[in-house]
C-alpha positions in Angstrom: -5.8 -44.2 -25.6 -8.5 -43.3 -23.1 -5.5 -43.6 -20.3 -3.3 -40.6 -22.1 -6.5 -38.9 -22.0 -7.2 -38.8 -19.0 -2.9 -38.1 -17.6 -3.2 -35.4 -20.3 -6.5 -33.9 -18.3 -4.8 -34.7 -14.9 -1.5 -33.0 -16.2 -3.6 -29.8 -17.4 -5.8 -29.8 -13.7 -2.6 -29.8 -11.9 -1.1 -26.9 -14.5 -3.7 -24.7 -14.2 -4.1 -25.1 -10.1 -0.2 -24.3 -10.1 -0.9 -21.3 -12.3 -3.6 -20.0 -10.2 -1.4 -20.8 -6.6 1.0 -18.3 -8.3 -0.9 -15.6 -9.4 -2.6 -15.1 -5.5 1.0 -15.6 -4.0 2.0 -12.3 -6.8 -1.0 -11.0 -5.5 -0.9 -11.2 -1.8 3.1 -10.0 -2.4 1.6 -6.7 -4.0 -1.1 -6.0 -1.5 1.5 -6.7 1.4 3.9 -4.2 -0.1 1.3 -1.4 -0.5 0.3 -1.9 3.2 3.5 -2.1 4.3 5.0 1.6 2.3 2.1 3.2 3.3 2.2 2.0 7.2 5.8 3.2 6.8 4.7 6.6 5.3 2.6 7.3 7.7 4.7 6.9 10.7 7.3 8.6 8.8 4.7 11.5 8.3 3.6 11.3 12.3 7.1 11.2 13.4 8.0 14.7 11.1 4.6 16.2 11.9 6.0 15.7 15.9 9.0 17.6 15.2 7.6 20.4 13.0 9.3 19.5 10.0 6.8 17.5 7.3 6.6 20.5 4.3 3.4 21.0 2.8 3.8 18.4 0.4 6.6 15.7 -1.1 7.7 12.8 -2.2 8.5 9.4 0.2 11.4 7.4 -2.3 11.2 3.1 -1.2 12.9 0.1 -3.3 9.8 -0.3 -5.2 7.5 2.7 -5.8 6.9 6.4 -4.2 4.9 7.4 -1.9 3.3 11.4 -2.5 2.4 13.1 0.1 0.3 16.7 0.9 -0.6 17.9 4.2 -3.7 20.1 4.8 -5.1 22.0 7.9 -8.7 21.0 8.6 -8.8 22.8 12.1 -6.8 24.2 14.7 -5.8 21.3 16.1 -6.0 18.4 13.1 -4.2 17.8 9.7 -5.1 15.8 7.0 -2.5 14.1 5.4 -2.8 12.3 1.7 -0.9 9.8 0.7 -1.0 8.2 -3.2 1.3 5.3 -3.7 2.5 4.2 -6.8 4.7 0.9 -7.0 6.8 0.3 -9.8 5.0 -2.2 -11.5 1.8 -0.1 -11.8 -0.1 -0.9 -9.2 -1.7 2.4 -7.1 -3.1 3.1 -3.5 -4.4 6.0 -1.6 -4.7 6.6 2.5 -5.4 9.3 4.5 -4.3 9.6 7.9 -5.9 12.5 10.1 -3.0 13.9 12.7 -4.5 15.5 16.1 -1.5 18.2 17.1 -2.9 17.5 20.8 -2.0 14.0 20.7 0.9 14.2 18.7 -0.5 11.1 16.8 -2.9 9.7 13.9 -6.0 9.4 15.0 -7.8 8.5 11.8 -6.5 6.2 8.9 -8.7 5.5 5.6 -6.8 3.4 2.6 -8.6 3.5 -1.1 -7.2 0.9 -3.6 
């Protein structure tokens, strides 16, 4: 008796630690997308910001969520860009990437979650 106690403990340890392993690897997954659209968004943004041709504001389509996008002039020489992803199953970021026309590059990236 005390023996199917203690499998049936054993068996619910080992349940719950598989349970757990799966919701961080879900997790990790979802944080790794979101970095990953909006790494892609923004050197999508830098590269059309080079050329002239990023409009004012849009939408950036991928697989799994959108990426929406508005540009701003803070001075002469620097744009702010805003970037709020939202994935398909719910989850939302933000970033802001600062673009120095000088350079023809981001200078500045901040991410919110």
């Amino acid at each position: 008796m005390i023996f199917l106690l203690l499998i049936s403990f054993y068996l619910l340890i080992l349940t719950e630690n598989y349970l757990a392993g799966k919701r961080f690897a879900k997790e990790t997954e979802t944080i790794r997308l979101q970095e990953y659209y909006m790494l892609c968004s923004a050197k999508q943004a830098e590269a059309m910001m080079g050329e002239g041709l990023l409009p004012a504001s849009g939408i950036m389509n991928y697989e799994l969520g959108d990426v929406a996008f508005q540009k701003q002039s803070i001075s002469g020489s620097v744009e702010e860009v805003t970037f709020n992803l939202k994935l398909d199953s719910g989850e939302k970021a933000l970033g802001i990437g600062q673009y120095d026309k000088v350079t023809g590059a981001m200078v500045r990236w901040k991410e919110k979650n």
